[in-house]
C-alpha positions in Angstrom: 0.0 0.0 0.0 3.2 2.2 0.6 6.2 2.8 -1.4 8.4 4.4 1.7 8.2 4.1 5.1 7.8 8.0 5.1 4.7 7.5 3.3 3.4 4.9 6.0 4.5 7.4 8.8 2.4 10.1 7.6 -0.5 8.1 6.8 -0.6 6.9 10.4 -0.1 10.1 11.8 -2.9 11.3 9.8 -4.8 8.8 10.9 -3.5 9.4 14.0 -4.8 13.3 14.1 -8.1 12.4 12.3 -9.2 10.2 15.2 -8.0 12.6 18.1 -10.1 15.6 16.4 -13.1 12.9 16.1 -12.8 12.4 19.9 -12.0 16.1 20.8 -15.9 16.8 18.8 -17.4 13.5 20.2 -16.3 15.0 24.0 -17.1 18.9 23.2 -20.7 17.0 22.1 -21.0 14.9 25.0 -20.2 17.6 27.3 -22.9 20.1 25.8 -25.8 17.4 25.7 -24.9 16.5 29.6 -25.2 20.4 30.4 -28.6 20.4 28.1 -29.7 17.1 30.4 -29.2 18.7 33.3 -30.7 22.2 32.8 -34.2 20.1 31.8 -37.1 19.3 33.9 -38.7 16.5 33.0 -40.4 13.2 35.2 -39.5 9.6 34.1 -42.0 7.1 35.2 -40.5 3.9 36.6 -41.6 1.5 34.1 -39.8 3.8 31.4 -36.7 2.9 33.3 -37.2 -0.6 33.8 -37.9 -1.4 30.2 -34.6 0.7 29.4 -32.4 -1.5 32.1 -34.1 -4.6 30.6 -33.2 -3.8 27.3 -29.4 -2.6 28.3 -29.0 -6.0 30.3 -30.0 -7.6 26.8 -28.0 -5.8 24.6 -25.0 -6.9 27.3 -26.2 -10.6 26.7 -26.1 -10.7 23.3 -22.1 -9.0 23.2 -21.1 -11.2 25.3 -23.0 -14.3 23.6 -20.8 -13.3 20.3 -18.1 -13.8 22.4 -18.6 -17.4 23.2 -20.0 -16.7 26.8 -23.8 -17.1 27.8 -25.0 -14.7 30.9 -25.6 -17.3 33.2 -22.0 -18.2 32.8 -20.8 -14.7 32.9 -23.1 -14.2 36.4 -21.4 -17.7 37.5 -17.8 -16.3 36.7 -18.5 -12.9 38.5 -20.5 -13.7 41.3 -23.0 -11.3 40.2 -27.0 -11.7 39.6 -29.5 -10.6 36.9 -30.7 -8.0 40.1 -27.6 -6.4 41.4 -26.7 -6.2 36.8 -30.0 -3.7 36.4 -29.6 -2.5 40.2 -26.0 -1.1 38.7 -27.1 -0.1 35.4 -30.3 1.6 36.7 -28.3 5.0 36.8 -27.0 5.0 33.3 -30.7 3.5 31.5 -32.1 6.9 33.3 -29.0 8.9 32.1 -29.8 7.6 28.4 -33.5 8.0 28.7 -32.9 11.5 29.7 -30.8 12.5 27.1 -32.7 10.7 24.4 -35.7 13.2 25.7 -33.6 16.2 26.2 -32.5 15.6 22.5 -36.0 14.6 21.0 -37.4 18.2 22.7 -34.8 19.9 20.8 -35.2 18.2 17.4 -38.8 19.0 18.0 -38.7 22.6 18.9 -36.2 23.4 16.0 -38.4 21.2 14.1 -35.2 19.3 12.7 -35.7 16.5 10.3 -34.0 14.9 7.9 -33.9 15.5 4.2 -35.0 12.8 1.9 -31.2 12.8 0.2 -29.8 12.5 3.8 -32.5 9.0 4.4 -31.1 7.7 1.3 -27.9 7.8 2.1 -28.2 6.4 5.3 -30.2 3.7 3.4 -27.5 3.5 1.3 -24.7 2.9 3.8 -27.2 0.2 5.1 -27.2 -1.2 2.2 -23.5 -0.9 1.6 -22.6 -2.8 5.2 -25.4 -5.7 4.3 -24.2 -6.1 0.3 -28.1 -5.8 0.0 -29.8 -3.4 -2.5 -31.1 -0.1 -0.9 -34.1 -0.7 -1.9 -34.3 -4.5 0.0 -32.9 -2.4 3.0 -36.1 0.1 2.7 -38.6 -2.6 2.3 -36.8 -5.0 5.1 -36.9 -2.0 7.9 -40.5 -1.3 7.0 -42.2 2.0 7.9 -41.7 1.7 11.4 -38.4 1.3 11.0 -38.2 4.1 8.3 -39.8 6.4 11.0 -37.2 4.8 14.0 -34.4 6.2 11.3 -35.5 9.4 11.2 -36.2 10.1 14.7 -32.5 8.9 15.2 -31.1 10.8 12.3 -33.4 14.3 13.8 -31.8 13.2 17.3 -28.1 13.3 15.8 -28.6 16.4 14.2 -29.7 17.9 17.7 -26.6 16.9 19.2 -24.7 18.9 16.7 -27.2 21.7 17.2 -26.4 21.8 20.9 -22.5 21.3 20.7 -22.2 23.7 17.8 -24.7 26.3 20.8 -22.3 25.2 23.3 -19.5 26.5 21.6 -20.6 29.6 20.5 -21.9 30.6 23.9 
């Protein structure tokens, strides 16, 4: 792929300065949408959290499962139970709902959506990952899928929105 090691050096270093600016936004965005979360007012009902935990302990499962390890045997090798795993997580499933509220409020209120060339792309990079046609991607995710998409997409845009408020401010 290179001719020189001079040439490998500076790709890497590249590389290298590319990621550390990705992280430098990613934190600057972080930062702004925890200071958004914590200036709202809002009421999560209890169930809201459960069902967030419940889905958090799943989504832990199923990493772990492509690892080779089941959850019972990962409770058996840490000592730890399915209660004291959504007893700990508890904190960060209402951190997430939060911020996923906070965010959807702000898409809504600047009325943020996304254009039909930005869906298709996404579609497209769907389609990309899968080797799949876009079109099988569209018809496989279905409309309520479509809609999850954009909701996500609007969401992503308000965290921009906020970091890029944040900054100026």
């Amino acid at each position: 792929e290179f001719d020189t090691l001079e040439e490998y050096k500076a790709d890497v270093k590249a590389k290298i300065k590319e990621q550390k600016a990705a992280d430098g936004k990613r934190n600057q965005e972080d930062q702004a949408v925890e200071q958004a979360v914590k200036n709202a007012e809002y009421e999560i009902p209890q169930p809201m959290i459960d069902t967030q935990t419940t889905q958090m302990v799943e989504d832990f499962a199923q990493r772990i499962q492509s690892q080779g390890i089941t959850l019972e045997q990962y409770f058996q090798f840490t000592g730890q139970s399915v209660e004291k795993m959504m007893e700990d997580m508890k904190p960060q499933a209402l951190k997430r709902i939060q911020t996923r509220l906070v965010l959807e409020k702000v898409a809504e209120a600047e009325n943020i959506q996304p254009s039909e060339e930005e869906i298709t792309e996404e579609i497209q990079k769907m389609a990309d990952a899968y080797k799949m046609e876009a079109d099988k991607i569209r018809e496989a995710i279905g409309e309520s899928g479509l809609e999850q998409m954009k909701k996500d997409m609007a969401v992503q845009k308000a965290v921009t929105l906020v970091a890029d408020a944040a900054v100026e401010a």
